[in-house]
N, C-alpha and C positions, 0 to 999 in steps of 0.2 A: 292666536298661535304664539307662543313663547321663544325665546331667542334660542334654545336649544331645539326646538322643534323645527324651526323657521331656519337653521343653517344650512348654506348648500342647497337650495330648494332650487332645480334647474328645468329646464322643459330644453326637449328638442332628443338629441344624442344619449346626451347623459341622463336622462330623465329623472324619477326621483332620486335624490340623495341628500341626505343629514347626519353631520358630525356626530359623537357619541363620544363624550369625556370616557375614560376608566376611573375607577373610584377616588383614583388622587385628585383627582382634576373636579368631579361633577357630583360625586358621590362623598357623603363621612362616611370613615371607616368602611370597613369590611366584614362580610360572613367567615368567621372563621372555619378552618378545616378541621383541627386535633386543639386541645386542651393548650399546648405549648402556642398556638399561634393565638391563642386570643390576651393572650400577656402583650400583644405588638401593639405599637402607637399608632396613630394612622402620623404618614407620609408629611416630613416638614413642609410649609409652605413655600419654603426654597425649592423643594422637590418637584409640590402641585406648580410650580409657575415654571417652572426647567422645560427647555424644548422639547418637545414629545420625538418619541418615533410614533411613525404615525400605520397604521396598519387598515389596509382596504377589505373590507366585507364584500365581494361580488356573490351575488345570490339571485335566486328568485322570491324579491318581498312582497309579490305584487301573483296576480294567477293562482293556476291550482295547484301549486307546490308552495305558494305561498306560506304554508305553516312547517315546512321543511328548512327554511329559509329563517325564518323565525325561532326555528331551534337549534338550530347551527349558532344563530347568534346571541340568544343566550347563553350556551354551555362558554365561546370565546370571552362575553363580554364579562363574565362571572371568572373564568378562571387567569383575564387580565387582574379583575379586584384584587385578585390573591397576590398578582405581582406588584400592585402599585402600592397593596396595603406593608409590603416588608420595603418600604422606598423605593420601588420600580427595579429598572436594572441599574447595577450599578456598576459606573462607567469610570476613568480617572478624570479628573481634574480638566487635562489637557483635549477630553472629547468629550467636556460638558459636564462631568460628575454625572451624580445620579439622574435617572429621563424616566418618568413614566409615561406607559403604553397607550396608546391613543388608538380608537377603533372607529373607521369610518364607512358608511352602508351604502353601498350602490345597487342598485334594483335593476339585476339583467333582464328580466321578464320571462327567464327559464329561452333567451333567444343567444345563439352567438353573437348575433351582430352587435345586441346590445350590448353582452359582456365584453365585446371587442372596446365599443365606446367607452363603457365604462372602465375599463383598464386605461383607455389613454388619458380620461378627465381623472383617474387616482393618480398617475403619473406627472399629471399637469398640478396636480395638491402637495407633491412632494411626499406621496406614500413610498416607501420605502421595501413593504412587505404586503403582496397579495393574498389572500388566504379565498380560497374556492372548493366547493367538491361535490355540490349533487349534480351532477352531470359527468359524463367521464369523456361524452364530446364537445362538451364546454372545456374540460381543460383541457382538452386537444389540441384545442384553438389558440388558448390563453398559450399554454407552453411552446408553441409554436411563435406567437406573436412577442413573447418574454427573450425567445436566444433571439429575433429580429433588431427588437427596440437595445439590448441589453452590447449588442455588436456596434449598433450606431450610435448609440449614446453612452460610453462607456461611464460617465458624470454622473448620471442620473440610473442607473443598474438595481433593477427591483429580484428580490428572492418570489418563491411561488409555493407556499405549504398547499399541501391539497390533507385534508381529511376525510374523505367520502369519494371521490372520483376512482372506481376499483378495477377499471379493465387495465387488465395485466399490461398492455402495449404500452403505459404509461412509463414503465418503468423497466420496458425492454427496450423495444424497438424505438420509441419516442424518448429513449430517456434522455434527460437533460443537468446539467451540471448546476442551473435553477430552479429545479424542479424537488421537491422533496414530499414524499407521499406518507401521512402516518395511517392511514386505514391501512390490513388485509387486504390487497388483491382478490380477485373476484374467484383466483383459483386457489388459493388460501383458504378462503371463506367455502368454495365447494370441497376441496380434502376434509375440513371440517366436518361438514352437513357429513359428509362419507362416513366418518369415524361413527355414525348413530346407525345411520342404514346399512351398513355391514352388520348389524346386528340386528338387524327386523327381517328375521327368515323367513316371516309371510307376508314379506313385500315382495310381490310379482309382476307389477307392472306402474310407470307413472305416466304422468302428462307433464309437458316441458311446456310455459308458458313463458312471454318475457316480452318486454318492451322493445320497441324497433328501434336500438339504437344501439352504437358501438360496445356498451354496457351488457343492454340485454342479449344480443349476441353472443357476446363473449360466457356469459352466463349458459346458456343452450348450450355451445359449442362444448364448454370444460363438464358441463352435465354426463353428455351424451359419451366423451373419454373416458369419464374416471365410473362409469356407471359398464360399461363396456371392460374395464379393466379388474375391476374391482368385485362388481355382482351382474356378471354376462347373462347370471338366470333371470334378471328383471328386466322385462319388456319394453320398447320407450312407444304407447298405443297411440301418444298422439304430440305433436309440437305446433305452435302454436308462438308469431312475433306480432304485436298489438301496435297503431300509434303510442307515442309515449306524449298523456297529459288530455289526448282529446277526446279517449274514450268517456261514454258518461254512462251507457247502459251495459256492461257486463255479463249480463242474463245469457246473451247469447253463446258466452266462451264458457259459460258455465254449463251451459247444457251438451252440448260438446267434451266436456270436460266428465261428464255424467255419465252418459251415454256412449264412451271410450271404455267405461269400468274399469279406468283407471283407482287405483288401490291408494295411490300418493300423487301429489302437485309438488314439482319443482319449479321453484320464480325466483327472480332477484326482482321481483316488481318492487316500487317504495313508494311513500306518500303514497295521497290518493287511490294512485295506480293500484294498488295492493286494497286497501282497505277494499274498495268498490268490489276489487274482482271477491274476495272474501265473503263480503256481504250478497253478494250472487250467488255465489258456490251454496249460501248456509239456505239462501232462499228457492233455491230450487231441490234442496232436499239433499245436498251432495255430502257424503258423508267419512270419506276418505282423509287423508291426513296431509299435511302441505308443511315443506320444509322450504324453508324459506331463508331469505338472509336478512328483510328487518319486517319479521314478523311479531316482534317484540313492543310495536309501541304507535303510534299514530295513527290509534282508533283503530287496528285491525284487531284486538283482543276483544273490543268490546261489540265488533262489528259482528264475531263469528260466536263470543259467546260460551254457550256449556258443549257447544258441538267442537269446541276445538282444544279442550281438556286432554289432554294423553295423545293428542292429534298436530298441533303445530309446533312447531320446531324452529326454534330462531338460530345463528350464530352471528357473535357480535365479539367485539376486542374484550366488554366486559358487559357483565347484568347486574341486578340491582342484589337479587340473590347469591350472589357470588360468596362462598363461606368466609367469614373472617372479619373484628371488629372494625380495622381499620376499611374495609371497604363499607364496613354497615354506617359507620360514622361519616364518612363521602358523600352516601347517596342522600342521609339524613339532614347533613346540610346544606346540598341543594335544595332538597325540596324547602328547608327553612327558608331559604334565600324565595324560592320562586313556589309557593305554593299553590297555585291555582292548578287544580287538576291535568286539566290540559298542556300548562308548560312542564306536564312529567315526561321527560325525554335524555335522559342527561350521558353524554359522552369523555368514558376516560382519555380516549385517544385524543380528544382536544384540549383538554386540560394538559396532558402529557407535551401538545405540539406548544403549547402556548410556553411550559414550562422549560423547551426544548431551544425555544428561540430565546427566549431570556438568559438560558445558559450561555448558549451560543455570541451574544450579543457582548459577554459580561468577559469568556472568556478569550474573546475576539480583543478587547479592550476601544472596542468603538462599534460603528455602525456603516462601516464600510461594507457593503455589498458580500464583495468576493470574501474578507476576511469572515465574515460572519457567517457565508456559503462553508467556505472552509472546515471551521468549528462544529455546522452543524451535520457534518461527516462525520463525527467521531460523537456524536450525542448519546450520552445515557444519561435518562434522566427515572427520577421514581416519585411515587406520588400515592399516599395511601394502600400499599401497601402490591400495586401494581405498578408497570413500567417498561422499560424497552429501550430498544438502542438503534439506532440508523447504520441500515450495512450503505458504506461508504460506493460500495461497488454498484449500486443502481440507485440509489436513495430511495430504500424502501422499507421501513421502520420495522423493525422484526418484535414483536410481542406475542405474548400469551393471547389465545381465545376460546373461549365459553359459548357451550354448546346448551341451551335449555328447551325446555319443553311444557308448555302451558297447563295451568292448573287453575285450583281456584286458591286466593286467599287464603293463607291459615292453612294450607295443607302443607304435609313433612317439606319442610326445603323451600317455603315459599310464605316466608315472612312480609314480602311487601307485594301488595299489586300496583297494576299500572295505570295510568290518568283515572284513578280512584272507579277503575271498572270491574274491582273484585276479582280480577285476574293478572299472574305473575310469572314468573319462568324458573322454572327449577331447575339448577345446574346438573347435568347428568354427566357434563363430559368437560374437563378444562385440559386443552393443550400444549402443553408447554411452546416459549417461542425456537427455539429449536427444534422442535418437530413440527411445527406449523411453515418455517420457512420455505420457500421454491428456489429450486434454480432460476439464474436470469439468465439474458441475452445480450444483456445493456454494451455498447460500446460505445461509452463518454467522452468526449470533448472537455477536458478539465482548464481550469483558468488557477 
């Protein structure tokens, strides 16, 4: 085992964890973005050796969301490269000069408790910035546990980015003045899905499925509204909450799901969760169409196949397909960066949050907590050619989203496919972020 591999290596509470340099630190140079960024030096050694801010990964690295976890931290650990390769953030003199970004990976095991532990041993490393999101009752907990620590320790005061954590309570009723969400809300993401099926006049009936948890709740619940408000002539024949993570046979909600004669599937299922139930639905013959919210990518394209061509329906902040060079030039340098099939996954909204905090951090003129909370209220940041801004009144990052629909390769609108499975998402629908936004509820507590 190597000194990079071997860092942080703990047993008990914290279980696994290992440091992770950003490019300044561990990595030469950088993948660039556009033509202008590859003229940039990599990062002086004054830079690579300058205190880091240090930035906590809590995920699931470990279990059956394992590869969810893994792709989260890619898209972060790649689009810090991009901050450390322009000199990190840059700070004055008096709060250190320039710091490159430091990413460090805690393994909740997809458990609260553990992500509980794991926040206090990031706390105890001097992270400074929590970054979490496939769970939405993981950061329940985290955000709850952040205004705790952050009252009695006001010294030590950690920010909390969520990317992926989407039931809407986050950023209502739970909101929090630490709290900062860049994914679409769950009911963002269903207006979306709406904008395709107000158009499918011979859709007359779905099936609502979803994981048993505050998430997939929240997903059934805004279903069963905006389906009731929107298109009252489609039926809802069957609903349907699953464990989340310990289903392994499927077959059975797929038959169910068959035999309902349900016409369409509505999920916010993800990872596995999705793939499995997908690959059931296509093996028992079911042939109706599934709108989904990340039906775009982690084996569920390639799980369902030619039966899910003009049939599933993703919505996401952005897609690979999205028209415009500057976004085709994005997706091409990830994949440059990470080319193995399998790490095809890649997320604007986290490149954007990464971006977002760097702002924040630069125009805060330190890395004071609250100042940096501050700043990143007022964030607009852009990034190839997409981008977005944090409404200060719930922290809940308002951008564009794209609505596509699976195809094969090489058909009109679908120049790239996904984890090299000959299938891609053609954009049919891009919503601007002003018509994508929601009202909130949020009543903040500001510092």
């Amino acid at each position: 085992m190597n000194k990079l591999q071997s860092v942080g290596l703990k047993s008990g509470a914290a279980a696994l964890r290992h440091t992770v340099w950003a490019a300044a630190v561990a990595l030469a140079g950088a993948v660039a973005l556009a033509p202008a960024a590859q003229a940039q030096t990599p990062p002086s050694a004054a830079v690579a050796q300058a205190r880091p801010v240090k930035l906590a990964l809590i995920e699931s690295l470990s279990g059956p969301f394992a590869n969810t976890g893994e792709a989260v931290y890619r898209n972060i650990y790649w689009a810090m490269e991009r901050v450390n390769a322009r000199g990190g953030v840059q700070l004055p003199a008096s709060s250190g000069g320039p710091r490159p970004l430091v990413l460090e990976r805690y393994d909740s095991k997809g458990q609260n408790e553990e992500a509980l532990s794991a926040l206090r041993a990031a706390i105890d490393d001097g992270v400074q910035v929590i970054l979490q999101g496939n769970s939405s009752s993981t950061a329940a907990v985290l955000i709850e546990a952040i205004n705790k620590h952050n009252e009695r320790e006001p010294n030590k005061r950690v920010l909390f980015l969520n990317y992926s954590a989407v039931d809407p309570i986050l950023t209502n009723e739970k909101c929090s003045f630490w709290h900062f969400r860049f994914d679409a809300h769950a009911d963002m993401r269903m207006a979306a899905l709406m904008e395709v099926m107000r158009e499918d006049k011979a859709l007359k009936s779905v099936y609502l499925i979803g994981q048993d948890y505050s998430f997939g709740q929240a997903v059934l619940r805004e279903a069963k509204k905006q389906l009731a408000a929107q298109r009252p002539d489609v039926a809802v024949v069957g609903e349907e909450l699953h464990p989340i993570g310990r289903v392994k046979d499927f077959a059975p909600y797929a038959v169910k799901i068959k035999t309902s004669g349900a016409q369409a599937v509505v999920t916010g299922n993800w990872g596995n969760d999705l793939t499995l139930l997908v690959k059931a639905a296509r093996d028992v013959g079911y042939e109706g169409s599934f709108y989904t919210f990340y039906g775009n990518a982690l084996g569920a394209p390639a799980a369902i196949g030619d039966a899910g061509i003009g049939k599933v329906v993703a919505v996401a902040d952005w897609l690979p397909n999205v028209p415009g060079a500057q976004s085709e030039a994005f997706y091409q340098s990830f994949r440059t960066r990470f080319p193995k099939p399998q790490d095809d996954y890649v997320h604007m909204r986290m490149q954007l949050m990464v971006e977002a905090l760097a702002q924040s951090i630069e125009r805060a003129g330190s890395t004071d907590v609250v100042a940096v909370a501050r700043q990143m209220e007022s964030a607009n940041v852009q990034l190839a050619g997409q981008g977005g801004t944090m409404r200060a009144a719930d922290h809940q990052f308002q951008q564009a989203l794209a609505v596509g629909v699976m195809d094969k390769k090489g058909a009109p609108g679908v120049k790239f496919d996904v984890e090299g499975s000959g299938y891609g998402f053609r954009v049919v629908r891009q919503i601007a972020a002003a018509k994508a936004q929601q009202p909130h509820s949020c009543q903040m507590q500001r510092y």
